[in-house]
C-alpha positions in Angstrom: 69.8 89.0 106.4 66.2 87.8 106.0 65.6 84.5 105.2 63.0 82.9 103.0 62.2 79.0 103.1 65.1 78.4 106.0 67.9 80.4 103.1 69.8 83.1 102.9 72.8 84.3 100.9 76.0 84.6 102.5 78.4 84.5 99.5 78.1 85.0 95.6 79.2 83.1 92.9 80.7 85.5 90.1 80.0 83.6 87.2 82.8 86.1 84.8 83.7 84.3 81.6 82.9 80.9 82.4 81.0 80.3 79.0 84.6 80.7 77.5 86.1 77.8 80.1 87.7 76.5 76.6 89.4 79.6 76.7 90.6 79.8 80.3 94.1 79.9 79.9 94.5 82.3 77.5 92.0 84.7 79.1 94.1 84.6 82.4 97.6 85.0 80.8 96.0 88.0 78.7 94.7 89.9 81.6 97.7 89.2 83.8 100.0 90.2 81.2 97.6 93.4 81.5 97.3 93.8 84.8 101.5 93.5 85.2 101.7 96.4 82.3 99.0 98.2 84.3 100.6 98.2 87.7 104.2 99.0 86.4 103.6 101.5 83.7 101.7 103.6 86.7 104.1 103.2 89.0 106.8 104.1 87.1 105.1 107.4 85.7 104.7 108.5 88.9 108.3 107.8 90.6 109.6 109.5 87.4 107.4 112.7 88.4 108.2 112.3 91.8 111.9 112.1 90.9 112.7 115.2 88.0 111.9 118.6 89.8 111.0 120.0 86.5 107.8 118.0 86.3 106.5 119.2 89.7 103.7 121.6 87.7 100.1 120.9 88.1 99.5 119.2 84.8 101.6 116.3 86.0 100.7 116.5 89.9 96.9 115.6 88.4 98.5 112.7 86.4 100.1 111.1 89.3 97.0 111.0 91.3 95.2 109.8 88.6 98.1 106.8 87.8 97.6 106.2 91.7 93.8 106.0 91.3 94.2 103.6 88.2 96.3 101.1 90.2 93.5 101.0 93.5 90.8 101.4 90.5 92.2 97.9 88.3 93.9 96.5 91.4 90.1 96.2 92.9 88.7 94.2 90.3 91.4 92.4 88.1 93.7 90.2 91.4 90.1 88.7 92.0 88.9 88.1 88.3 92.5 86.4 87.7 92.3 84.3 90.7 88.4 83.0 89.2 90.0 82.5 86.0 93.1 80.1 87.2 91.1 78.7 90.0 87.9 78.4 88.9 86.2 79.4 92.1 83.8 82.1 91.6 82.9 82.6 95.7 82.8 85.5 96.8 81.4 86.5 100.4 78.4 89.1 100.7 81.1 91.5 102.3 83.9 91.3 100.0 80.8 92.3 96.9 79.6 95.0 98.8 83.3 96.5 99.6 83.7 95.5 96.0 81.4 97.7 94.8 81.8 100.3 96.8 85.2 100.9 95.7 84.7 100.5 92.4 81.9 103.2 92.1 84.1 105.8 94.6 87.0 105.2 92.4 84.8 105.4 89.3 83.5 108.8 90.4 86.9 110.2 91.6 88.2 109.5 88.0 85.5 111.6 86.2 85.9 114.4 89.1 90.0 113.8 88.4 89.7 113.8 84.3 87.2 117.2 84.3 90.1 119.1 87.1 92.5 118.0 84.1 90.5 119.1 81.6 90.3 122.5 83.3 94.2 122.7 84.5 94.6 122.8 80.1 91.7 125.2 79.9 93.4 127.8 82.2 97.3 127.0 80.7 96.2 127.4 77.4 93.3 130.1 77.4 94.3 132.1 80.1 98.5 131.6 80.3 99.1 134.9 82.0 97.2 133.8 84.9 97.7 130.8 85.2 100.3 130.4 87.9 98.0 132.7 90.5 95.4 130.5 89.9 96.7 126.9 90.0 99.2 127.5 93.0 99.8 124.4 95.0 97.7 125.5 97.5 94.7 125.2 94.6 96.1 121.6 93.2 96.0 120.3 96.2 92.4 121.3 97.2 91.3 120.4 93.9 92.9 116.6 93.8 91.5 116.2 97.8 87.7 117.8 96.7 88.1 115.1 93.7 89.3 111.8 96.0 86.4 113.3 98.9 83.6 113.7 96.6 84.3 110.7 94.5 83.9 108.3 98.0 81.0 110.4 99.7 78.7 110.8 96.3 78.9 106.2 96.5 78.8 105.9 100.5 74.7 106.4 100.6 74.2 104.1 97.3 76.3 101.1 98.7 74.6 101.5 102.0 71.2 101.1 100.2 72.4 97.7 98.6 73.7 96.1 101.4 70.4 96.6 103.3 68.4 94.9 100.5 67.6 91.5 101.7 69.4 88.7 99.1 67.6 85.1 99.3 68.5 83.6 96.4 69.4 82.6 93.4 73.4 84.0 94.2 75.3 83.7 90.7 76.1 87.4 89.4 76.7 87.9 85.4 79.4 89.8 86.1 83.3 89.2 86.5 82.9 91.9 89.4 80.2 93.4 91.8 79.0 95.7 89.5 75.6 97.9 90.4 72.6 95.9 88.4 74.0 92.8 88.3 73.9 92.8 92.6 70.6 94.7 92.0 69.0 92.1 89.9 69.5 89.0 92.3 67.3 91.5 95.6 64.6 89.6 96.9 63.3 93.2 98.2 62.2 96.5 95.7 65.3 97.3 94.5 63.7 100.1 92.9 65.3 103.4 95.5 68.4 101.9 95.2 68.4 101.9 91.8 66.9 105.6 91.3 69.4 106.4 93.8 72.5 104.9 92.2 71.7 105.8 89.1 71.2 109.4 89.6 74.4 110.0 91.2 76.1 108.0 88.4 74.2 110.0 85.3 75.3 113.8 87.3 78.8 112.5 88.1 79.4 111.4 84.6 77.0 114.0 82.5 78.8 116.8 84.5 81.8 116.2 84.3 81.8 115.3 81.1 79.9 118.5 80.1 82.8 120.4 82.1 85.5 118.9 79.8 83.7 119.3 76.8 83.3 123.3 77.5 86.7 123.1 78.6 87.9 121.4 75.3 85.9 123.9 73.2 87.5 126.5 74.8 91.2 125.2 74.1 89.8 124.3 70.4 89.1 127.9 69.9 91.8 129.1 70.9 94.3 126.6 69.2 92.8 127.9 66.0 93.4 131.9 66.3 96.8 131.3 66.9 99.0 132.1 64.4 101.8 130.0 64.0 101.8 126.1 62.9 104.2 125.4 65.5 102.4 127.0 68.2 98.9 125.3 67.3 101.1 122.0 67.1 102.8 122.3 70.7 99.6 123.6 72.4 97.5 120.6 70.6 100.0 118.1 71.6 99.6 119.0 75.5 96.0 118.3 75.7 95.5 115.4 72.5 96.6 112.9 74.7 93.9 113.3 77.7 91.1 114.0 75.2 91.9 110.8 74.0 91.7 109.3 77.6 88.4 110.8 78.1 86.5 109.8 75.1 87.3 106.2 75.5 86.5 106.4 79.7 82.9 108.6 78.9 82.7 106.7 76.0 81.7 103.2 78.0 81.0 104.9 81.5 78.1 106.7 79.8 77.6 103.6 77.4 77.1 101.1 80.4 75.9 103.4 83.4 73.3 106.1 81.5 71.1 104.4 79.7 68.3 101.4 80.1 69.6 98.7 82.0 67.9 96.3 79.7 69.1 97.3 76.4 71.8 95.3 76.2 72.7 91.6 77.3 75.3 91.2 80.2 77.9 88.8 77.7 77.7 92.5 75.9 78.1 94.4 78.3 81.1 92.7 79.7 82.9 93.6 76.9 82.3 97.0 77.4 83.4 96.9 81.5 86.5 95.0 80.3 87.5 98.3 78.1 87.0 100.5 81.0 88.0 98.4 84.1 91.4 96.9 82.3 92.1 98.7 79.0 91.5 101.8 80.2 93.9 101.8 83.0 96.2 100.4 80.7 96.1 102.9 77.9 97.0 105.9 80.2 100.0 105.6 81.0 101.1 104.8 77.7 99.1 107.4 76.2 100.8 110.1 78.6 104.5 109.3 77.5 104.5 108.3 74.4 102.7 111.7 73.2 104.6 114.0 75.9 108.2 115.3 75.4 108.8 116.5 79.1 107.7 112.7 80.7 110.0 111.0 77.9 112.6 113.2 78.3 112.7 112.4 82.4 112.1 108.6 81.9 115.4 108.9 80.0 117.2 111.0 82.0 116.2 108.8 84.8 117.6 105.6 83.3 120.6 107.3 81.9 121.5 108.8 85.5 120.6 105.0 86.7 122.7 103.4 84.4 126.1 106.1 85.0 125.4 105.0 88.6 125.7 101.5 87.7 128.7 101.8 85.9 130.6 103.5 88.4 130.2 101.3 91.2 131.1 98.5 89.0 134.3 100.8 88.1 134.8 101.3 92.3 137.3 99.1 93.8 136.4 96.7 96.5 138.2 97.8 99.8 139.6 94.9 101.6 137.6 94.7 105.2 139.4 95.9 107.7 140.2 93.4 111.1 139.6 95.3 114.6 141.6 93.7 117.0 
């Protein structure tokens, strides 16, 4: 690191919600309480897909990687943010940000790659039914999750590497409750200014393009929705797709509210608001979201604990053998 007057910055002090310190208890109880809901709602949608053979389709093979990308994706920011909250100390080591970071834009990215390969998947099984097996084979699901996790990593690497070559001498305390990109960019000694272009670049054709391919995609199923004849049929074929539209207007929503437009048109107490909605609500809402508005998960969820709870009830019903003695 270069140093200026005999300093240098080894660590950063995430200064998070500290203006609401009178608040501190709350805060942490409400974002564990989040973070629990989080971590267990995911998990448990995907062991229920992983468990009922009739869910092993494409639609639902998407939405287990992306319930595995929203417990890495909350799990990197929220452990940290809670342990600043009860603790109250903020440090965090030049390292640990730039990781951080990192992370939290590869995740990012992956999601947006993840959410327009979804918005596609109900493109083809709606608009074009009769082909739709040939084309999303397992073969084809698999490529397109891996393309998604690949591209979201690579399309941060060069960005991150940027950053942690820019020279940081002081002041250290980040307006953030995370590493996020110009709050880490704002305390470089150096011209920030490539690293910058450069991040937010990548950022504004990740999001803009994916989000252009869901849109066209969501046009597409609109269309179609409407020229077919029956109520029922409009109903059951709306019902598949409502619930992910719903995830990806609230995730473009902020992304594209936070990450493509001027970084100084809104001030960072605001703009925390907005990264708590996608960095903890968000992750929260999906699973939730997914269930509650599809038959097929609800239906295995159920099955699942009525299966778990005949098994429990016949090995309370089994007699104990008595042990037998070898002599």
């Amino acid at each position: 690191m270069m140093k200026k007057n005999g300093t240098f910055v080894k660590e950063f002090l995430l200064l998070g919600f500290s203006n609401y310190s009178g608040l501190r208890i709350p805060l942490f109880m409400v974002f564990l309480s989040i973070y629990i809901l989080t971590i267990t709602g995911n998990i448990l949608i995907i062991t229920v897909i992983l468990k009922d053979l009739q869910l092993h389709k494409p639609m639902y093979f998407f939405l287990t990687n992306l319930s595995v990308l929203e417990i890495c994706y909350t799990s990197n920011i929220v452990p940290n943010m809670l342990s600043s909250i009860f603790s109250r100390s903020r440090v965090i080591s030049f390292e640990g940000c730039i990781v951080q970071l990192f992370f939290f834009g590869s995740l990012g990215s992956t999601e947006c790659f993840l959410l327009g390969v979804m918005a596609l998947d109900r493109y083809l099984a709606i608009c074009a039914p009769l082909r739709y097996s040939a084309i999303m084979n397992n073969r084809m699901c698999i490529r397109l999750a891996a393309s998604s996790w690949l591209s979201g990593f690579i399309a941060t690497f060069a960005a991150v590497i940027l950053i942690s070559g820019l020279h940081f001498c002081g002041p250290n305390e980040i307006q953030h409750f995370f590493c996020d990109l110009q709050p880490v960019l704002n305390l470089s000694c150096t011209s920030a200014h490539i690293s910058e272009a450069l991040a937010g670049t990548l950022a504004s054709i990740i999001l803009l393009c994916s989000c252009l391919v869901t849109i066209i995609s969501y046009f597409k199923i609109l269309t179609t929705i409407i020229q077919i004849p029956t109520n029922t049929g409009r109903q059951k074929a709306f019902s598949t797709c409502a619930s992910h539209l719903i995830v990806v207007v609230i995730f473009y929503g902020a992304m594209i509210f936070m990450y493509v437009k001027p970084s100084t048109s809104h001030k960072f107490s605001f703009n925390k608001i907005i990264a708590v909605l996608y960095t903890v609500v968000t992750p929260l809402f999906n699973p939730f979201i997914y269930t509650l508005r599809n038959k097929d998960v609800k239906q295995a969820f159920f099955k699942a604990v009525w299966s778990m709870g005949l098994l429990g009830v016949r090995n309370s019903m089994t007699p104990n053998k008595a042990p037998t003695l070898h002599r």
